[in-house]
C-alpha positions in Angstrom: -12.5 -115.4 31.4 -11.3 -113.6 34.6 -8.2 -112.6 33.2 -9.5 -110.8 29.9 -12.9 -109.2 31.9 -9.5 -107.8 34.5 -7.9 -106.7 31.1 -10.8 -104.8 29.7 -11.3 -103.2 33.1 -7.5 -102.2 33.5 -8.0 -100.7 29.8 -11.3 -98.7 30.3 -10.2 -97.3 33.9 -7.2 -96.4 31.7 -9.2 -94.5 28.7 -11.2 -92.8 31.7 -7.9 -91.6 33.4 -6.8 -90.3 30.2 -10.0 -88.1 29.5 -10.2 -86.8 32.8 -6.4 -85.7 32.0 -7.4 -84.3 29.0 -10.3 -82.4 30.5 -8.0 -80.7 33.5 -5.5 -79.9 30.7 -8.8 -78.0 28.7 -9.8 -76.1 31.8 -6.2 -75.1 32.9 -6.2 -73.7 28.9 -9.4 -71.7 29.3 -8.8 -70.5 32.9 -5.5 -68.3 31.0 -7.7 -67.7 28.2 -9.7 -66.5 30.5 -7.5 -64.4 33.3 -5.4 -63.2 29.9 -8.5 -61.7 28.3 -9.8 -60.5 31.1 -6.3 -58.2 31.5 -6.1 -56.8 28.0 -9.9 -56.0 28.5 -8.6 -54.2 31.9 -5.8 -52.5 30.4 -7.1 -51.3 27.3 -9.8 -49.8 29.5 -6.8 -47.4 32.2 -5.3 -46.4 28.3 -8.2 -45.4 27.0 -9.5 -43.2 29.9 -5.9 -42.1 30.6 -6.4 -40.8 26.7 -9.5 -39.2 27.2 -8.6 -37.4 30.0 -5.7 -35.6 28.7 -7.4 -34.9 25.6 -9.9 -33.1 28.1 -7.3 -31.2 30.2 -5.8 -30.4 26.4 -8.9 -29.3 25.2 -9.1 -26.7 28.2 -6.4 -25.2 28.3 -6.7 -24.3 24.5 -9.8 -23.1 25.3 -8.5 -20.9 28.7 -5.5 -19.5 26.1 -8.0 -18.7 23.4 -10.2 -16.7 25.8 -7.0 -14.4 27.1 -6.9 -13.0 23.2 -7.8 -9.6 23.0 -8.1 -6.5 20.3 -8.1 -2.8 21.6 -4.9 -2.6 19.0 -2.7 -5.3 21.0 -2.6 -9.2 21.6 -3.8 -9.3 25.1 -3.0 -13.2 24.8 -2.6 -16.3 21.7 0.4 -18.0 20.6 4.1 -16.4 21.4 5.8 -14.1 19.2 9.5 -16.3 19.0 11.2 -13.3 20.6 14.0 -13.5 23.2 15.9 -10.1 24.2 14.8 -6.6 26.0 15.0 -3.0 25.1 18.5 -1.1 25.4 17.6 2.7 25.4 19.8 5.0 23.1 21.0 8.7 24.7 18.4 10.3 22.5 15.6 7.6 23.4 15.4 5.6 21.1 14.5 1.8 22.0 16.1 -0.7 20.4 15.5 -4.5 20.8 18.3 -6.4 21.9 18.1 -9.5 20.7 15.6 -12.3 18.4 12.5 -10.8 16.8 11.5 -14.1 14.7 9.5 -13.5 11.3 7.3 -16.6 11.0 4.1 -16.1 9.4 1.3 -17.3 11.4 -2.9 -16.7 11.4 -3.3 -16.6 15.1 -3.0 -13.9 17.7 -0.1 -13.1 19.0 1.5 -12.3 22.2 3.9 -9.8 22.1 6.6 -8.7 24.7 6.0 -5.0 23.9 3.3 -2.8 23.1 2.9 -1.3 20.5 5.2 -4.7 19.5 8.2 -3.9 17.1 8.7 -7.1 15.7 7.9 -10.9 16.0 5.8 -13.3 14.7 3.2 -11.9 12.3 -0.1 -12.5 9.8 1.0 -13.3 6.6 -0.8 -10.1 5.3 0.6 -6.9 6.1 -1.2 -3.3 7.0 -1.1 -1.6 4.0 1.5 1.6 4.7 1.6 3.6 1.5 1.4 7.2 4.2 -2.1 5.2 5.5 -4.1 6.8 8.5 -6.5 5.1 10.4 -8.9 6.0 12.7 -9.5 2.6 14.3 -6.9 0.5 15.7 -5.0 -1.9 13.7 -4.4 -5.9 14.3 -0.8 -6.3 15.7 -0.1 -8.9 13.6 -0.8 -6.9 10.4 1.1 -3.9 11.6 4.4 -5.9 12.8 4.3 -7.4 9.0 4.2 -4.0 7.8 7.5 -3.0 9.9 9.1 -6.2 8.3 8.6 -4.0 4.7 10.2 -1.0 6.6 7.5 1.1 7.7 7.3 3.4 10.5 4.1 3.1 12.7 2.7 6.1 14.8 0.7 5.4 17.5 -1.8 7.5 20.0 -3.8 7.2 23.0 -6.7 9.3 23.7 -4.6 11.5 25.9 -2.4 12.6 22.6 -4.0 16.2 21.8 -5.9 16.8 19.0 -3.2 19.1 17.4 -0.6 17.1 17.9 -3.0 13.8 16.1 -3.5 16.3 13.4 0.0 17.5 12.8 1.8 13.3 12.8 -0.9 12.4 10.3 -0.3 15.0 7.7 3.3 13.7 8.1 2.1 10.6 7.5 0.1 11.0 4.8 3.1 12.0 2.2 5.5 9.5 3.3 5.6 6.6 1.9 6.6 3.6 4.2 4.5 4.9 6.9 0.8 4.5 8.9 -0.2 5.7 11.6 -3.3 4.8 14.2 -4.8 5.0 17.5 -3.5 2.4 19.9 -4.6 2.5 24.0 -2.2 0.0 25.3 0.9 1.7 25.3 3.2 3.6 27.9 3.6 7.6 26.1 0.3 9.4 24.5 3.1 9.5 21.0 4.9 6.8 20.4 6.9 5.9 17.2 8.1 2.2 15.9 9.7 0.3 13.1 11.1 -3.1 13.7 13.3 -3.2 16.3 13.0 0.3 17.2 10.8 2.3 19.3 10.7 5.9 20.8 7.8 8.0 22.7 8.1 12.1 21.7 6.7 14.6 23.7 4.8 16.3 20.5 4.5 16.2 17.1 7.1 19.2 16.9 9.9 17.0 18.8 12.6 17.0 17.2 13.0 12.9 17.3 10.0 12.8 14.8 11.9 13.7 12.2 15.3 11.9 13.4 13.1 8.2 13.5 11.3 8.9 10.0 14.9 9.8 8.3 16.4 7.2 10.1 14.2 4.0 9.8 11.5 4.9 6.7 13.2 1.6 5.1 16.2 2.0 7.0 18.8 -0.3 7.3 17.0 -2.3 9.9 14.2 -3.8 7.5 13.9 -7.2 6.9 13.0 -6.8 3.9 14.1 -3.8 1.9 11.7 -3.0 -1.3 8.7 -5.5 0.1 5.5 -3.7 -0.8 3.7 -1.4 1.4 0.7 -0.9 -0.7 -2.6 -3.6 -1.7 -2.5 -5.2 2.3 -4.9 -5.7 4.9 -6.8 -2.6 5.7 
């Protein structure tokens, strides 16, 4: 009797040493569980506010670039034009861009290099210039699409005289290929363009009026010989 009721003793101590085994084994699995949750709760948390915070600081400076744009006949600010180069100036004064004037059509503002700007990125509508004068300044990007069809633009501050306003538009008005408006953020009171080119004249009687309209009214530096100058944005 001795010997068995050792035996059954032996066996249940055993049984109990196993379970208490079994239980460590069950607390070292949910202590990971635990710690390894705990992490991926942790990290998830630095990702997601590392997210939001750029998406904030991104959300800024869009709005900071958006609030450079201007009108007064020029891009004061907005998206870049794709041009790389500078003005070379000619003996008879003529500018002439020296280098990249890229022609993508886009329907922000645009920030050009030069003012009035003689190329670049542009609206996909164009400034109708069938001999068009207007009397209010004209969106940039309308006008540079216009150049792209060959047009000449002539431009005026409110320093040009009135004679002198008088005289370009009549010009204007019966040549085809041309339009001609008031634009403040230039560096001459009379300033000519097509794309690429660009001169300032002293007066509607200077002589380089009539060189530039000969020599670019769809000249040879259009983008885009026989486009249409007529049905665009007015």
């Amino acid at each position: 009797m001795g010997s068995a009721k050792n035996s059954s003793s032996a066996a249940r101590k055993a049984r109990i040493d196993e379970m208490r085994r079994a239980e460590r084994a069950r607390e070292r699995r949910n202590r990971a569980l635990t710690i390894g949750a705990s992490v991926v709760v942790v990290t998830g948390l630095v990702v997601g506010g590392v997210v939001l915070v750029n998406s904030q600081s991104d959300k800024k400076s869009l709005t900071a670039s958006d609030s450079k744009s201007g009108s007064d006949g020029g891009s004061k600010g907005g998206g870049p034009a794709g041009d790389s180069g500078h003005f070379t100036t000619g003996k008879d004064g003529v500018q002439t861009w020296s280098g990249t004037l890229s022609r993508t059509h886009v329907t922000t503002r645009v920030s050009y290099p030069m003012h009035p700007p003689v190329g670049g990125n542009h609206n996909p509508v164009w400034a109708t210039c069938d001999g068009t004068v207007y009397t209010k300044p004209l969106q940039d990007e309308n006008a540079v699409h216009s150049l792209e069809h060959g047009a000449v633009w002539v431009t005026y501050t409110s320093k040009a005289s009135k004679a002198d306003v008088d005289l370009l538009a009549a010009k204007v008005k019966k040549t085809p290929y041309s339009m001609m408006s008031p634009y403040e953020n230039q560096a001459a009171p009379l300033m000519l363009s097509a794309w690429g080119r660009q001169v300032a004249v002293k007066s509607a009687s200077d002589p380089e009026v009539d060189k530039f309209f000969t020599a670019y009214v769809e000249g040879p530096q259009t983008p885009e010989p026989g486009a249409a100058c007529t049905s665009g944005a007015m």
